[in-house]
DRENDO-1510 file (C-alpha; in Angstrom, 1 decimal, always signed):
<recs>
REC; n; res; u; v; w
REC; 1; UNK; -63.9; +15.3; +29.9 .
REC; 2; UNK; -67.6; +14.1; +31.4 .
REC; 3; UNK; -69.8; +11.3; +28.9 .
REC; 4; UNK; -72.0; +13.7; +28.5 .
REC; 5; UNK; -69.9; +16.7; +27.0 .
REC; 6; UNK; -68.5; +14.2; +24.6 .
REC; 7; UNK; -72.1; +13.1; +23.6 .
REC; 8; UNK; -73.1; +16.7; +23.5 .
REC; 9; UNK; -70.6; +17.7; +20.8 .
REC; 10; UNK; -71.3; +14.7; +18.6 .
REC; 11; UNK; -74.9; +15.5; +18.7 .
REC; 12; UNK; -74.1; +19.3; +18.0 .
REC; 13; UNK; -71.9; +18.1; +15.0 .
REC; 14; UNK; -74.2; +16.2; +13.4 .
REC; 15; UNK; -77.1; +18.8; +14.0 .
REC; 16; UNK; -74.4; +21.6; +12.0 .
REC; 17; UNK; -74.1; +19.3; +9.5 .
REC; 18; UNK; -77.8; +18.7; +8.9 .
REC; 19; UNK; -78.2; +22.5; +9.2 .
REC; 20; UNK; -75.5; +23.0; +6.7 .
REC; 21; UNK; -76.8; +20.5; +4.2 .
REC; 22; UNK; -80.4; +22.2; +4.2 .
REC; 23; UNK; -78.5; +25.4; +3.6 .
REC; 24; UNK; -77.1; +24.3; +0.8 .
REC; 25; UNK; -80.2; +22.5; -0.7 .
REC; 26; UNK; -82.1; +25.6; +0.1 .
REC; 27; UNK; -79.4; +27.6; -1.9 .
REC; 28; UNK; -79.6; +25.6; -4.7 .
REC; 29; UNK; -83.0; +26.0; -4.9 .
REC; 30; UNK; -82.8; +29.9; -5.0 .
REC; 31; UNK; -80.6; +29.4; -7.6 .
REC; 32; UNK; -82.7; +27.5; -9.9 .
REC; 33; UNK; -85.7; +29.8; -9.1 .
REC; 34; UNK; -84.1; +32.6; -10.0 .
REC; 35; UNK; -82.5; +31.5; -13.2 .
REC; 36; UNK; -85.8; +30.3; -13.5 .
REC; 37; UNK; -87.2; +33.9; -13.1 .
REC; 38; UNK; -84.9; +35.5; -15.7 .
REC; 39; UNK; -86.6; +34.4; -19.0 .
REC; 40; UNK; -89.5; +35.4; -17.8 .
REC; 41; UNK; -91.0; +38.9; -18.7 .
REC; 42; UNK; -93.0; +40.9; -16.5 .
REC; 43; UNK; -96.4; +42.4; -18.4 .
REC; 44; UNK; -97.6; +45.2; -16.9 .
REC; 45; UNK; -101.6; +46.1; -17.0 .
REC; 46; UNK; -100.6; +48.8; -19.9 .
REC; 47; UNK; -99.0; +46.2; -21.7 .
REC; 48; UNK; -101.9; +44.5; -21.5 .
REC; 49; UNK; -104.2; +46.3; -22.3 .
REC; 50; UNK; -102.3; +47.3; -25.8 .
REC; 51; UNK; -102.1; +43.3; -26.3 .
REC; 52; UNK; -105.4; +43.5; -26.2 .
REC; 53; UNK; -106.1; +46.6; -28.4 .
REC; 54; UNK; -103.5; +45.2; -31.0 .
REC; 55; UNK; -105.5; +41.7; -31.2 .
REC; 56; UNK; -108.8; +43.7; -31.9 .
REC; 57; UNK; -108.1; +45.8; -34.5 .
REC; 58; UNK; -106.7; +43.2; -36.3 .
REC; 59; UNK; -109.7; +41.1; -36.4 .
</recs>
């Protein structure tokens, strides 16, 4: 085996596990966003706009 292939590998192994650590972070993040996400609602421009209507007729 050459000095340099040995070198080579060790740099390549810590390079996957840099990559595979920002994966992971990265996933997590998704995660969160996402559970995030799901309490939210999504208002449409009809729903809206009977918000809207709703509010004035009651004043």
């Amino acid at each position: 085996m050459n000095k340099d292939d040995t070198q080579g590998n060790k740099g390549r192994s810590a390079r996957d596990e840099r990559l595979k650590a920002a994966l992971r972070e990265n996933l997590k993040r998704r995660k969160a966003q996402a559970r995030g996400r799901n309490g939210m609602t999504i208002v449409t421009p009809d729903d809206d706009k009977r918000e809207n209507d709703s509010t004035r007729d009651e004043r």
